[in-house]
Chimera marker file (.cmm) of the C-alpha trace (Angstrom):
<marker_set name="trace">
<marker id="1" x="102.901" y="91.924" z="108.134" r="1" g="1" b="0" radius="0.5"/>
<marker id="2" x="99.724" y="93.030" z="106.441" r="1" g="1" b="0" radius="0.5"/>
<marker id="3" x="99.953" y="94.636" z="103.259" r="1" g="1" b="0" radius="0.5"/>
<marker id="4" x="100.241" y="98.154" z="103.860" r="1" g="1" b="0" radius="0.5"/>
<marker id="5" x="101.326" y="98.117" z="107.274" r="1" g="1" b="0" radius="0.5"/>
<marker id="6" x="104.664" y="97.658" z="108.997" r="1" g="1" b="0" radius="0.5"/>
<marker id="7" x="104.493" y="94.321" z="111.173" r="1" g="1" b="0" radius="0.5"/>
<marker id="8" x="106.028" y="93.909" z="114.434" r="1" g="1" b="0" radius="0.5"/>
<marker id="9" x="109.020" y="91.630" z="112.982" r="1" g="1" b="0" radius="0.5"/>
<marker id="10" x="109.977" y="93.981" z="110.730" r="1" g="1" b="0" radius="0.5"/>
<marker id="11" x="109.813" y="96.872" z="113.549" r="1" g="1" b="0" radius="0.5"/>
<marker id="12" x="112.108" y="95.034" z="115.216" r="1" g="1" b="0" radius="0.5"/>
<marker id="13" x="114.906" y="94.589" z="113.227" r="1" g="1" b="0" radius="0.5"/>
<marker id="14" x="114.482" y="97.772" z="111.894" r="1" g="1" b="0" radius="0.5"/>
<marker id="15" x="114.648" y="99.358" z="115.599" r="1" g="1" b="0" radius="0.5"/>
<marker id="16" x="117.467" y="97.705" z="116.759" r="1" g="1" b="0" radius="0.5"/>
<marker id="17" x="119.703" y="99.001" z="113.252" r="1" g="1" b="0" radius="0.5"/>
<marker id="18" x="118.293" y="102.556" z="114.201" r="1" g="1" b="0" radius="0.5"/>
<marker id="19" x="119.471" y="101.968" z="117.518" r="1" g="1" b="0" radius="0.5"/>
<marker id="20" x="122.848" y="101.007" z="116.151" r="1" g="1" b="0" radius="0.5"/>
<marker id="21" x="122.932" y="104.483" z="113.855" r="1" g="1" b="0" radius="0.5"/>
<marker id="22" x="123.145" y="106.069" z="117.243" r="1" g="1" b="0" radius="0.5"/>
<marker id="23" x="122.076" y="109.725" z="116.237" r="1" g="1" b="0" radius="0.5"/>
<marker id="24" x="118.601" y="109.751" z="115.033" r="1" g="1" b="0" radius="0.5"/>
<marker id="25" x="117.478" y="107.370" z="118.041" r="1" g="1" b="0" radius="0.5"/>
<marker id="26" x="116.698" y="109.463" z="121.064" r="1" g="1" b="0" radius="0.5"/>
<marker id="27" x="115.316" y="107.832" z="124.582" r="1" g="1" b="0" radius="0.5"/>
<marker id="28" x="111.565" y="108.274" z="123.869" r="1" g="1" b="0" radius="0.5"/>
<marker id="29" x="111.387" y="108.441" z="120.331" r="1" g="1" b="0" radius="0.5"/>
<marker id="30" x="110.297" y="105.111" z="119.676" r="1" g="1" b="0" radius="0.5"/>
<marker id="31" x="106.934" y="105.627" z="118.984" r="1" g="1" b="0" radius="0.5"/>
<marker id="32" x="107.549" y="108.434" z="116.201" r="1" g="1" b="0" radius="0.5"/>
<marker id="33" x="110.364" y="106.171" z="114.539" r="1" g="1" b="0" radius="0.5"/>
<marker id="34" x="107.837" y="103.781" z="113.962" r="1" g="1" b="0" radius="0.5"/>
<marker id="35" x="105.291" y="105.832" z="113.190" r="1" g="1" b="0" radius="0.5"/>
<marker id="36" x="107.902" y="108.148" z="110.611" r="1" g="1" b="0" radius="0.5"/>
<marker id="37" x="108.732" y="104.560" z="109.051" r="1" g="1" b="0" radius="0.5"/>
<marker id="38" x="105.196" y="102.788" z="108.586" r="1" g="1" b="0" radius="0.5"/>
<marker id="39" x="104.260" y="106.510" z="106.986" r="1" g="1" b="0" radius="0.5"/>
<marker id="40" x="107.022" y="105.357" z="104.384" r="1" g="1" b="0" radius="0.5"/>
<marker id="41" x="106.700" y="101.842" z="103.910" r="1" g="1" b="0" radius="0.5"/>
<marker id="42" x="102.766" y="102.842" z="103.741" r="1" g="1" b="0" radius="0.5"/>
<marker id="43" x="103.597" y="105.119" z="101.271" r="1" g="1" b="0" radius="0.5"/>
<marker id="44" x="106.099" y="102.973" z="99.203" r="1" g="1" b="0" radius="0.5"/>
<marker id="45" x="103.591" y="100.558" z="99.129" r="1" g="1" b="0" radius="0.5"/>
<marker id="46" x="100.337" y="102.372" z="98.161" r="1" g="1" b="0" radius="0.5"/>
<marker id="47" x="102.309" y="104.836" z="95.669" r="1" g="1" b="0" radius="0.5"/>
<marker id="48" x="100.310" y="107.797" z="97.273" r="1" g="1" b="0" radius="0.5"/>
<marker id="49" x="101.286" y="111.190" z="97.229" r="1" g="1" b="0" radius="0.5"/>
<marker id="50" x="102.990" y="112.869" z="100.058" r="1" g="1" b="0" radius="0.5"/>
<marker id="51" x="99.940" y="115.161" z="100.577" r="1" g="1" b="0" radius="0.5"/>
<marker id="52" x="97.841" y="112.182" z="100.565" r="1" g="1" b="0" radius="0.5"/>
<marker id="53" x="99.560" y="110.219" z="103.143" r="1" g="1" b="0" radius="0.5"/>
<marker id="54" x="97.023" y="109.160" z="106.387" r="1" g="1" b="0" radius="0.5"/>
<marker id="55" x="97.319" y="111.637" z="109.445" r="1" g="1" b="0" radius="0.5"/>
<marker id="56" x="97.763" y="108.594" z="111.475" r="1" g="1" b="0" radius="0.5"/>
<marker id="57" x="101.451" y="108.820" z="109.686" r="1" g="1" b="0" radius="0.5"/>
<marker id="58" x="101.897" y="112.179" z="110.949" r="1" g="1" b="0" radius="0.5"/>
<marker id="59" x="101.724" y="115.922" z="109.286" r="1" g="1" b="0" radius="0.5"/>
<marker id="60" x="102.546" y="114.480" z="105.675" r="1" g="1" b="0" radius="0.5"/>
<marker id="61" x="105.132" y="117.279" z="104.976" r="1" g="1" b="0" radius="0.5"/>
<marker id="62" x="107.179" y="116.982" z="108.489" r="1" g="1" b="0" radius="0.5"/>
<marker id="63" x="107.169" y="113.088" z="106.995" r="1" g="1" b="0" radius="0.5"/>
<marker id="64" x="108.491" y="114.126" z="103.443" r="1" g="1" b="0" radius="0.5"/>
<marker id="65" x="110.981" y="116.541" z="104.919" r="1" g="1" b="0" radius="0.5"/>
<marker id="66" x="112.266" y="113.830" z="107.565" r="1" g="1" b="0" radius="0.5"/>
<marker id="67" x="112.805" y="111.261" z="104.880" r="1" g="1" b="0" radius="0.5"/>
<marker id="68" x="114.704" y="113.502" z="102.727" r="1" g="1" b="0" radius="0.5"/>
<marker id="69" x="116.774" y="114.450" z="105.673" r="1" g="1" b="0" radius="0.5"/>
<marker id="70" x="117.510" y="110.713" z="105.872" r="1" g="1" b="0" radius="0.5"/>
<marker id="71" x="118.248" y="110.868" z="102.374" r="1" g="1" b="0" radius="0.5"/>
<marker id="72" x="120.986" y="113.285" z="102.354" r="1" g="1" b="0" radius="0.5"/>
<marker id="73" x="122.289" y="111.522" z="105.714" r="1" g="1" b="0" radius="0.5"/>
<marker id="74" x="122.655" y="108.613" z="104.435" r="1" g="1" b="0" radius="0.5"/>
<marker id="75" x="120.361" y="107.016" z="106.960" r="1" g="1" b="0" radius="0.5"/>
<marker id="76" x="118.715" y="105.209" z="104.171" r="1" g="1" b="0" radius="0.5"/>
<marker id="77" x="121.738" y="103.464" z="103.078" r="1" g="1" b="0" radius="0.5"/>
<marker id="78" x="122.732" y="102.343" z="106.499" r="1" g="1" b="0" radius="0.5"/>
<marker id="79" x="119.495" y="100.702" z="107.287" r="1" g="1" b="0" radius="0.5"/>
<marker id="80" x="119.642" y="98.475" z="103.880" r="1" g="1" b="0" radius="0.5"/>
<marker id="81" x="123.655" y="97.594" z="104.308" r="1" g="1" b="0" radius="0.5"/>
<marker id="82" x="123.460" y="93.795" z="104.999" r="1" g="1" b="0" radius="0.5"/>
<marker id="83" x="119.645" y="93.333" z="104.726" r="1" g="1" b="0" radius="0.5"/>
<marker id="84" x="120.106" y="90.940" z="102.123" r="1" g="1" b="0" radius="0.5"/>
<marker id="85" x="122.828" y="89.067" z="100.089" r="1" g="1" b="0" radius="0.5"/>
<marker id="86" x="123.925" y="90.232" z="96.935" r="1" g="1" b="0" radius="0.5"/>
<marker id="87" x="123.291" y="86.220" z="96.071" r="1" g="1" b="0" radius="0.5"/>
<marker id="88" x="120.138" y="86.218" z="97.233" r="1" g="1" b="0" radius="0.5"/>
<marker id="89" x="118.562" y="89.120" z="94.786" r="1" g="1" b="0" radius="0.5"/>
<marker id="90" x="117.271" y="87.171" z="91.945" r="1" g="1" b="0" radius="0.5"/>
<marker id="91" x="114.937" y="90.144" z="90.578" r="1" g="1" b="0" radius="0.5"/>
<marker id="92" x="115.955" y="93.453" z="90.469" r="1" g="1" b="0" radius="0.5"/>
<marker id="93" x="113.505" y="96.392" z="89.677" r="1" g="1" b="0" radius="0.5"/>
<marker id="94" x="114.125" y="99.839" z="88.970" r="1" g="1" b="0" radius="0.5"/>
<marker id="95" x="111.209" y="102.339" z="88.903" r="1" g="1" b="0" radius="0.5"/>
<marker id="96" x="110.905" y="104.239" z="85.097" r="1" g="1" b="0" radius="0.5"/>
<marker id="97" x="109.401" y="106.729" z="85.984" r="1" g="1" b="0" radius="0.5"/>
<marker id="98" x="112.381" y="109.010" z="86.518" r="1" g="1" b="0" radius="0.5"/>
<marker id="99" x="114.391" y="108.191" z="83.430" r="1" g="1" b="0" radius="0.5"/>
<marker id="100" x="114.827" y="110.820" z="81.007" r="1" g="1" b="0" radius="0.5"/>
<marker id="101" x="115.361" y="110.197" z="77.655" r="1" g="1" b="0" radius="0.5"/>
<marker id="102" x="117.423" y="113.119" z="75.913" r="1" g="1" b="0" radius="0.5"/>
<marker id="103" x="115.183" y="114.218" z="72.747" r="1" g="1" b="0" radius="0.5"/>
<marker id="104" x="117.374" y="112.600" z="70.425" r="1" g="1" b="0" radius="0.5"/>
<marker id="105" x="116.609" y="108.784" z="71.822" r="1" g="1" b="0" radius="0.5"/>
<marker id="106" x="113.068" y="108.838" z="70.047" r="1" g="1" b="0" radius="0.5"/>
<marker id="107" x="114.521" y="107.080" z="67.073" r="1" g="1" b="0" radius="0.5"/>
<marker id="108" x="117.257" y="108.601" z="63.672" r="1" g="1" b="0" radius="0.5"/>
<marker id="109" x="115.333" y="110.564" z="60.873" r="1" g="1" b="0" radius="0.5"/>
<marker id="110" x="113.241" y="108.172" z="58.726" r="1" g="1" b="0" radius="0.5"/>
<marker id="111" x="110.487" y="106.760" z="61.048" r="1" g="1" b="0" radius="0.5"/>
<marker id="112" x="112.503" y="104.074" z="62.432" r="1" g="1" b="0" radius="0.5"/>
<marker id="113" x="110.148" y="102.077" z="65.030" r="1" g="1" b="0" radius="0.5"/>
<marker id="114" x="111.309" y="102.515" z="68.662" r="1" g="1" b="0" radius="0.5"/>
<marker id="115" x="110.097" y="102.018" z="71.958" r="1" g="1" b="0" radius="0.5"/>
<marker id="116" x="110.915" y="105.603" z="73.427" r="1" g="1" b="0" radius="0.5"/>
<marker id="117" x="108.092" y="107.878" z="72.323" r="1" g="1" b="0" radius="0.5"/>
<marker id="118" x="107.913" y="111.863" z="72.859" r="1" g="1" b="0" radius="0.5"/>
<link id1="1" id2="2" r="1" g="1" b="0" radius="0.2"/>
<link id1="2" id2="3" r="1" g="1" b="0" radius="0.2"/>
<link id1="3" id2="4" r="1" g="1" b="0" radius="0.2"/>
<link id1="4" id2="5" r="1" g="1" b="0" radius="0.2"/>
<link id1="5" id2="6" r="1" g="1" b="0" radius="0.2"/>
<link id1="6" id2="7" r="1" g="1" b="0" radius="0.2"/>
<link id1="7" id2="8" r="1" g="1" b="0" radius="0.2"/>
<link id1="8" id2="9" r="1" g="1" b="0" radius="0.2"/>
<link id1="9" id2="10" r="1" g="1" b="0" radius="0.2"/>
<link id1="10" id2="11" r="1" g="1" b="0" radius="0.2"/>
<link id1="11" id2="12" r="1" g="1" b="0" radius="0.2"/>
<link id1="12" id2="13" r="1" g="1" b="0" radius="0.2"/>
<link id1="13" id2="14" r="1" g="1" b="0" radius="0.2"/>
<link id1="14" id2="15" r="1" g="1" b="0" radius="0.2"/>
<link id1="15" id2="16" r="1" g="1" b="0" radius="0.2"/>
<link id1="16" id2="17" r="1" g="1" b="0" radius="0.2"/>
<link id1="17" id2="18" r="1" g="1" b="0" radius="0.2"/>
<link id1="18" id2="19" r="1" g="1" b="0" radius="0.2"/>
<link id1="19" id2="20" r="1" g="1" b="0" radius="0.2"/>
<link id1="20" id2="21" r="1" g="1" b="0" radius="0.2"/>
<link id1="21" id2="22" r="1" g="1" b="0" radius="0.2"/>
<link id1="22" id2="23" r="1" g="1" b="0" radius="0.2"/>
<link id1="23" id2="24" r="1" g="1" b="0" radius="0.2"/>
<link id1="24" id2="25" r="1" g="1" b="0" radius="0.2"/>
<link id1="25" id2="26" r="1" g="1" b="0" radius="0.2"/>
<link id1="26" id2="27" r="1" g="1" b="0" radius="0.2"/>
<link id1="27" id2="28" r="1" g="1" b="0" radius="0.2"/>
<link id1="28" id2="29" r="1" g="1" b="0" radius="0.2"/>
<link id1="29" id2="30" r="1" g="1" b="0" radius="0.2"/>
<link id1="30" id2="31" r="1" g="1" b="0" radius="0.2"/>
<link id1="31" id2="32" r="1" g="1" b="0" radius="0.2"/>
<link id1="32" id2="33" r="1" g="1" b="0" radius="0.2"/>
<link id1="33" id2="34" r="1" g="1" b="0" radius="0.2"/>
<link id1="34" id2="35" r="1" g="1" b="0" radius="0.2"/>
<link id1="35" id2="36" r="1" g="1" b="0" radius="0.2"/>
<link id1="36" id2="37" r="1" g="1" b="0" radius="0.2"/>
<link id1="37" id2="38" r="1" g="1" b="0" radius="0.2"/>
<link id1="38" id2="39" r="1" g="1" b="0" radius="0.2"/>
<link id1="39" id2="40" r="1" g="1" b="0" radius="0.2"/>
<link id1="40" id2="41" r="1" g="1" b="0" radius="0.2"/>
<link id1="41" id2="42" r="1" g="1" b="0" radius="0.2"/>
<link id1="42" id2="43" r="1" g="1" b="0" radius="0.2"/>
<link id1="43" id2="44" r="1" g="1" b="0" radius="0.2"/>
<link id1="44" id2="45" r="1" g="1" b="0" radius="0.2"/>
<link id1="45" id2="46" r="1" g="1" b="0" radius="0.2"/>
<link id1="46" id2="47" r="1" g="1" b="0" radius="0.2"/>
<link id1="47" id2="48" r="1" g="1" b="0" radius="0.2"/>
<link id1="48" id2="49" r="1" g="1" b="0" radius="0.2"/>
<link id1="49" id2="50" r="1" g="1" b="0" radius="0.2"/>
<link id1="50" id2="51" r="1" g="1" b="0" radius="0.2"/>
<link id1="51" id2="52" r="1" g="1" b="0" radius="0.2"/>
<link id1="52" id2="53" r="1" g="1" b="0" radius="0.2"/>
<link id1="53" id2="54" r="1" g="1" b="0" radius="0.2"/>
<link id1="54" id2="55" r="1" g="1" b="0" radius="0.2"/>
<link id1="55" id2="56" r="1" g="1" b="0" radius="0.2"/>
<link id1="56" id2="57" r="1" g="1" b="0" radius="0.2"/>
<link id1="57" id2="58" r="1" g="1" b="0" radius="0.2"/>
<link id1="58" id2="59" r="1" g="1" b="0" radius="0.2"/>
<link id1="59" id2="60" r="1" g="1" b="0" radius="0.2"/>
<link id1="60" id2="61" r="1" g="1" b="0" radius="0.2"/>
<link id1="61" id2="62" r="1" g="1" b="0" radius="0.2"/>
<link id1="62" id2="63" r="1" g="1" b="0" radius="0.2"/>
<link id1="63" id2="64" r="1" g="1" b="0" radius="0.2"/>
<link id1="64" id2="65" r="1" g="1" b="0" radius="0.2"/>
<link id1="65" id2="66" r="1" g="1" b="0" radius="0.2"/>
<link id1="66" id2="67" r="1" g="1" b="0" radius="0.2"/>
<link id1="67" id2="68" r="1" g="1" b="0" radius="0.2"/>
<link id1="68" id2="69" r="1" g="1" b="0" radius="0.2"/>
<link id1="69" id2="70" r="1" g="1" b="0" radius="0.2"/>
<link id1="70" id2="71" r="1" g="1" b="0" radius="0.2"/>
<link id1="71" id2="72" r="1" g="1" b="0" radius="0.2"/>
<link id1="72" id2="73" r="1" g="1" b="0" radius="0.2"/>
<link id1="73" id2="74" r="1" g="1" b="0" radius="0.2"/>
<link id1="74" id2="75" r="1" g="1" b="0" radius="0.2"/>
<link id1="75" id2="76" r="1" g="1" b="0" radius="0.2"/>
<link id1="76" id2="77" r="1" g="1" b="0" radius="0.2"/>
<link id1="77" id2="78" r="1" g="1" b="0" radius="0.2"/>
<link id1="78" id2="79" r="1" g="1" b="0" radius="0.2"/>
<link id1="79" id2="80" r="1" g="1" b="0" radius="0.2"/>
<link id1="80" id2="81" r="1" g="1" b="0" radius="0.2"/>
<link id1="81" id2="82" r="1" g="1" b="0" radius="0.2"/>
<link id1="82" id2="83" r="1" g="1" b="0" radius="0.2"/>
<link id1="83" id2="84" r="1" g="1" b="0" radius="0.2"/>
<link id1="84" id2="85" r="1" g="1" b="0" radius="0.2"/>
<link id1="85" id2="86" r="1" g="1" b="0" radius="0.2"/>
<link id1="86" id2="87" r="1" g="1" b="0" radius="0.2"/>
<link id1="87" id2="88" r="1" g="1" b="0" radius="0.2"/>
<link id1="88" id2="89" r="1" g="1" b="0" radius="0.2"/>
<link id1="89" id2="90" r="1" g="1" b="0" radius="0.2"/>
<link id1="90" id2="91" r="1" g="1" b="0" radius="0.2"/>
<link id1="91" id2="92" r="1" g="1" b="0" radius="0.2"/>
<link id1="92" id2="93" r="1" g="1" b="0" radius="0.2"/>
<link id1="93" id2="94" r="1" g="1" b="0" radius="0.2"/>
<link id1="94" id2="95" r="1" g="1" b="0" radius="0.2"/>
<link id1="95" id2="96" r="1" g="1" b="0" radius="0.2"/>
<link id1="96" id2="97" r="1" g="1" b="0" radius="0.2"/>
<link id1="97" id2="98" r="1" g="1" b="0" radius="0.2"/>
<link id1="98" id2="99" r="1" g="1" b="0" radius="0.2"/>
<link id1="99" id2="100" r="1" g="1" b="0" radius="0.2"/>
<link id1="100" id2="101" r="1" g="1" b="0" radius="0.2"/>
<link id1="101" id2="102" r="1" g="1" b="0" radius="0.2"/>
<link id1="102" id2="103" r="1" g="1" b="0" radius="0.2"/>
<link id1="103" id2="104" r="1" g="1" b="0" radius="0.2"/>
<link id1="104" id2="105" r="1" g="1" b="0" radius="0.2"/>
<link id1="105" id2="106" r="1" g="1" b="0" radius="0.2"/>
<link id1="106" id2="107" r="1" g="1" b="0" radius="0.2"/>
<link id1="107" id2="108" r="1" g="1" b="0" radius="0.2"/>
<link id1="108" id2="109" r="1" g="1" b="0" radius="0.2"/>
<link id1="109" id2="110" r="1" g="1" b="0" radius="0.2"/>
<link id1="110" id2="111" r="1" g="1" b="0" radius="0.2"/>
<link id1="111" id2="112" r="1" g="1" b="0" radius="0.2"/>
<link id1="112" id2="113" r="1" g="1" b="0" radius="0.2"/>
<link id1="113" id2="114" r="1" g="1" b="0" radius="0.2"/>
<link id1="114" id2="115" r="1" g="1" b="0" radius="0.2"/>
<link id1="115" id2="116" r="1" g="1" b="0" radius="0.2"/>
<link id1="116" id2="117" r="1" g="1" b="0" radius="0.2"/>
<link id1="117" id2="118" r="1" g="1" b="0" radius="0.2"/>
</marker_set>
């Protein structure tokens, strides 16, 4: 597997879960699975926008509104059940960019040092 790229290993176990989620795989369709999914791993990888996503991926906002169709599906969850052992995760990371702070985290009155900032 190259960097940015879905490999044909990973295709293949990722193909034959699709295959077991029965609805979204359609006789034909192989070729725009795996071109829908190496748009995503592409763009998990790179951190590009949407907008910015190669055309060889597709029309990036067919791709965006197909993954958050599989989002509210549940399609995502399914593909990750069983991918790997709970024992086997020794790093976990979370992506910070979404937390929120409510405007009462940066710190009590006085100029107490914290990490959280405005």
């Amino acid at each position: 597997m190259t960097r940015q790229m879905l490999g044909d290993a990973e295709w293949a176990t990722l193909k034959d879960k699709l295959q077991a989620i029965g609805r979204i795989w359609k006789h034909g369709d192989e070729g725009r699975n795996r071109r829908f999914l190496s748009g995503v791993y592409y763009l998990l990888r790179t951190g590009v926008a949407w907008a910015d996503l190669p055309v060889e991926f597709g029309n990036s906002d067919a791709v965006r509104k197909r993954f958050r169709r599989w989002c509210k599906a549940g399609i995502w969850q399914r593909l990750f059940e069983g991918t790997v052992a709970a024992e086997q995760v020794d790093k976990l990371l979370l992506d910070g960019t979404i937390c929120k702070a409510h405007r009462s985290a940066t710190g009590a009155r006085g100029g107490a040092a914290e990490d959280i900032g405005r």
